[in-house]
N, C-alpha and C positions, 0 to 999 in steps of 0.2 A: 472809561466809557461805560453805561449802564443801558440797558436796551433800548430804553427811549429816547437817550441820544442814537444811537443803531438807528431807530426807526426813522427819527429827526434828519439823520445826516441821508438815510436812502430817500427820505420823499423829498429832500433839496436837492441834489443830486440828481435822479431819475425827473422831476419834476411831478410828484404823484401826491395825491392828494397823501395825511397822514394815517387815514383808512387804510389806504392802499397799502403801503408803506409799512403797518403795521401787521398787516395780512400775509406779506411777502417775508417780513422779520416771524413770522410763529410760523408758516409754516417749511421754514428752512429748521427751524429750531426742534419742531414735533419731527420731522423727517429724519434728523439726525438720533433726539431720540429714540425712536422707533426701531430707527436701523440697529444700534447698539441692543435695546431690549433682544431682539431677534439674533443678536450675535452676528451679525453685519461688521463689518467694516469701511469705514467710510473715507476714500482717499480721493484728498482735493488739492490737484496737481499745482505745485507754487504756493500752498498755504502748510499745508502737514496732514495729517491722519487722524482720524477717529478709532479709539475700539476699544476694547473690553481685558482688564485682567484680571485673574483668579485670584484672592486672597484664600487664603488655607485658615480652618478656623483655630484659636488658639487661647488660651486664658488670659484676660486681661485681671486691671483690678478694678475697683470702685474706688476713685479718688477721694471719696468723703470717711469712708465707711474703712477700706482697705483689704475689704473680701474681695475673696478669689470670683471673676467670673465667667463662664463660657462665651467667648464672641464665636456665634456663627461662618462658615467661609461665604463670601458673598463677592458679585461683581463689583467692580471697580471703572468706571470710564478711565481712558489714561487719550492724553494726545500727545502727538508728536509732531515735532513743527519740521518746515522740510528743510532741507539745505537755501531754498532760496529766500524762504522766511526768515529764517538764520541771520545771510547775508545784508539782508533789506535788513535788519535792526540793528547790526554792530556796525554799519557804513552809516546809518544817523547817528549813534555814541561816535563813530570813529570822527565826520564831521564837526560835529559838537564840542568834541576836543580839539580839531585842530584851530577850530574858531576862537576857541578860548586862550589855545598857545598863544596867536597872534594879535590877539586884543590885549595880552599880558606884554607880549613881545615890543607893540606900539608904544603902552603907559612907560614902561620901562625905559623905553631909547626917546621918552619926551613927546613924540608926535602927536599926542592927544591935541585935541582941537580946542583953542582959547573957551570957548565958549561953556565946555564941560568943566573946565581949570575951578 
């Protein structure tokens, strides 16, 4: 999904124009950055976590060339999805499969319906 389906899917939904829609998608987006710039944490209860981790700085190389370079230490966004996000995504794979056991399960014992044959 790419923002402007985000935006797409809140002004069908809500019923809002795609102004609206799109006002309401930037400033959830600026907001969360914002909070992280500042070293905020941002926890959204039944979705997961927002927040920031320290990279330590360390020599890489230059892939072309194969000199040594300095990386800087710098922040890192990291999210963390919660337990019920978790659950809500492996209960559609877990579905997903069990759908498929049984459409496997039908073809196999013959039940498919003449019309498919």
């Amino acid at each position: 999904m790419t923002k402007a389906d985000l935006i797409e899917e809140v002004s069908r939904l809500a019923e809002l124009t795609r102004k609206d829609s799109e006002v309401i998608v930037e400033t959830i987006f600026d907001s969360v950055v914002r909070a992280l710039r500042s070293g905020d944490k941002i926890e959204i209860r039944g979705f997961g976590s927002f927040r920031t981790r320290q990279r330590k700085p360390r020599v890489g190389r230059n892939p072309k060339t194969g000199d040594r370079v300095e990386v800087p230490p710098k922040k890192i966004p990291f999210f963390k999805p919660s337990k019920e996000l978790k659950d809500m995504v492996n209960q559609g794979e877990a579905r997903q499969a069990a759908a498929a056991e049984t459409g496997a399960a039908e073809l196999a014992a013959g039940s498919a319906h003449p019309s498919e044959s």
